[in-house]
C-alpha positions in Angstrom: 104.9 116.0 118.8 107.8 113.8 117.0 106.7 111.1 115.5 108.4 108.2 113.0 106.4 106.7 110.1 106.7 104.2 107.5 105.2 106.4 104.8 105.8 108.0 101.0 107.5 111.5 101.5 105.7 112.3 98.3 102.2 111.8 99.6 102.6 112.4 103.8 100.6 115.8 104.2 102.3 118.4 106.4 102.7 122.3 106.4 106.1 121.6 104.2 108.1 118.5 103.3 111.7 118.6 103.5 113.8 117.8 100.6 117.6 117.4 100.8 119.1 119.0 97.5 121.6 120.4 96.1 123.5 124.0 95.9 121.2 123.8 92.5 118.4 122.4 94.0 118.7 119.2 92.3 117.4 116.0 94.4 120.4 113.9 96.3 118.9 110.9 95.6 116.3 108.9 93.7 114.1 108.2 96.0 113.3 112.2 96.0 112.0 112.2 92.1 109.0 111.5 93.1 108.4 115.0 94.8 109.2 116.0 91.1 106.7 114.0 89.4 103.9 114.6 92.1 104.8 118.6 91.8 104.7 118.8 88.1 105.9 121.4 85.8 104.7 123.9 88.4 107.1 122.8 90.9 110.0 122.6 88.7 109.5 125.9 87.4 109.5 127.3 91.5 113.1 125.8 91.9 115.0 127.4 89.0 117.7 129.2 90.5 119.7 132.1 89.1 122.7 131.9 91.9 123.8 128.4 93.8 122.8 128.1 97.2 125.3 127.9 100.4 125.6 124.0 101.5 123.7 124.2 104.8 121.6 126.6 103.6 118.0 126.2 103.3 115.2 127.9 101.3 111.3 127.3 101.5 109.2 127.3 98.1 106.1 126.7 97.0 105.0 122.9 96.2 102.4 123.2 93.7 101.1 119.9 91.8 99.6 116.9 93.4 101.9 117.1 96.5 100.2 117.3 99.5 101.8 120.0 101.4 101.7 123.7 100.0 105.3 123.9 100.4 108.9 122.4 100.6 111.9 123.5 102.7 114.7 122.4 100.5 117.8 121.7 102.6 121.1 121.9 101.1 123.7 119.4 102.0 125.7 118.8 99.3 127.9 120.6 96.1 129.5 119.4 92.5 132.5 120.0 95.2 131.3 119.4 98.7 130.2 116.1 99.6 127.4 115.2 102.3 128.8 115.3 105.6 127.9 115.7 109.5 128.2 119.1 109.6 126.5 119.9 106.4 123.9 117.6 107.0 123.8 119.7 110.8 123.3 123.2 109.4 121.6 122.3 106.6 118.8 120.6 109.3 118.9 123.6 111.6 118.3 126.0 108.8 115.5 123.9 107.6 114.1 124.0 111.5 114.7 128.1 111.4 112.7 128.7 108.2 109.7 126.8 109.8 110.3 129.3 112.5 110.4 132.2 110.4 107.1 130.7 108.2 105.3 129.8 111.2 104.9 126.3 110.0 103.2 124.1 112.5 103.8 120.4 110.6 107.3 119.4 109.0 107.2 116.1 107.3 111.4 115.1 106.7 112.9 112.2 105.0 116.5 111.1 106.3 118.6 113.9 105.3 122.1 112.4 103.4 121.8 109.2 103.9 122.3 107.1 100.4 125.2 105.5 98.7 128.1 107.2 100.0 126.7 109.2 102.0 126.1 109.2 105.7 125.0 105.9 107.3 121.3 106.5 108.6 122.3 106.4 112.5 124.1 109.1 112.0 121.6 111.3 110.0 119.2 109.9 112.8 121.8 110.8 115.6 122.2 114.7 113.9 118.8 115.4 113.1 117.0 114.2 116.6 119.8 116.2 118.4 119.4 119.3 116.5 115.7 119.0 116.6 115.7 118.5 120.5 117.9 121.8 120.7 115.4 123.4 118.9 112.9 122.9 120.4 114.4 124.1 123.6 114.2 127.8 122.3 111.2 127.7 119.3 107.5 127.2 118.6 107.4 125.9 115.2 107.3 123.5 113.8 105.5 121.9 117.1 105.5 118.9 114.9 107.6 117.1 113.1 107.3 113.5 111.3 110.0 111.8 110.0 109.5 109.7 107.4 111.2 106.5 106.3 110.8 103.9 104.3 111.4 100.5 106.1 110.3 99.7 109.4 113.9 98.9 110.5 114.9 102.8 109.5 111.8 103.5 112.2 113.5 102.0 114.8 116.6 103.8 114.3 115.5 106.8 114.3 113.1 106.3 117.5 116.3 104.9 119.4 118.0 108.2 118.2 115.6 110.5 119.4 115.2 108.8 122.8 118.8 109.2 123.4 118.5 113.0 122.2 116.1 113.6 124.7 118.1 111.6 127.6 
């Protein structure tokens, strides 16, 4: 099941949340700090990294603190030197879609994935992300659901439209 909500990221239960970051796992946009605050200490201590990430790579840890999913696919769309675009945003999405493969998670709860100032505008992240997600599911089991979450009603209806015309 796909489904759009009107909902906080940082409290929508799921398997895992999805959090767009950086090669250094830093958060791409405000918005996300709250998946920081909610996770505590313990979850800041699960991201340190020793090597950058590949932009378009993604990598599943542990949540920990008040957040309500025990863990978080972090997707990476962006460097100091790379800056959000289609295609990053595109593998960044898919390897997000083949770790809940790999984990066998059932529930993915995503937020827009590089959307923000200068960044893509949110048809497009809606346009990527419901075509990706429709390929996927083509050939995969998990995640069997998937609930995109947004934070205005009018971001709900973009991202409806755009999965209607991914599955068309």
């Amino acid at each position: 099941m796909i489904r759009v909500v009107v909902d906080d990221l940082a409290t929508f239960a799921a398997d895992a949340i999805v959090r767009p970051a950086t090669t250094r796992l830093d958060p791409t946009a405000a918005a996300l700090r709250r998946l920081e605050i909610l996770g505590g200490e313990d979850f800041q201590n699960k991201i340190r990294l020793s090597r950058e990430l590949a932009v378009g790579a993604a990598v599943v840890t542990a949540a920990g603190g008040d957040l309500p999913s025990e863990f978080v696919i972090h997707a990476v769309i962006r460097s100091e030197v790379e800056p959000v675009t289609r295609g990053n945003v595109a593998r960044a999405w898919l390897s997000v879609l083949h770790q809940a493969q790999e984990w066998q998670f059932n529930h993915l709860s995503a937020p827009p994935l590089g959307t923000g100032a200068g960044n893509l505008a949110l048809e497009d992240a809606a346009e990527i992300m419901a075509t990706v997600l429709h390929a996927h599911h083509g050939s995969a089991q998990f995640p069997a659901d998937v609930s995109f979450v947004v934070e205005r009603p009018e971001d709900q209806q973009v991202f409806e439209a755009a999965l209607q015309r991914a599955v068309s």
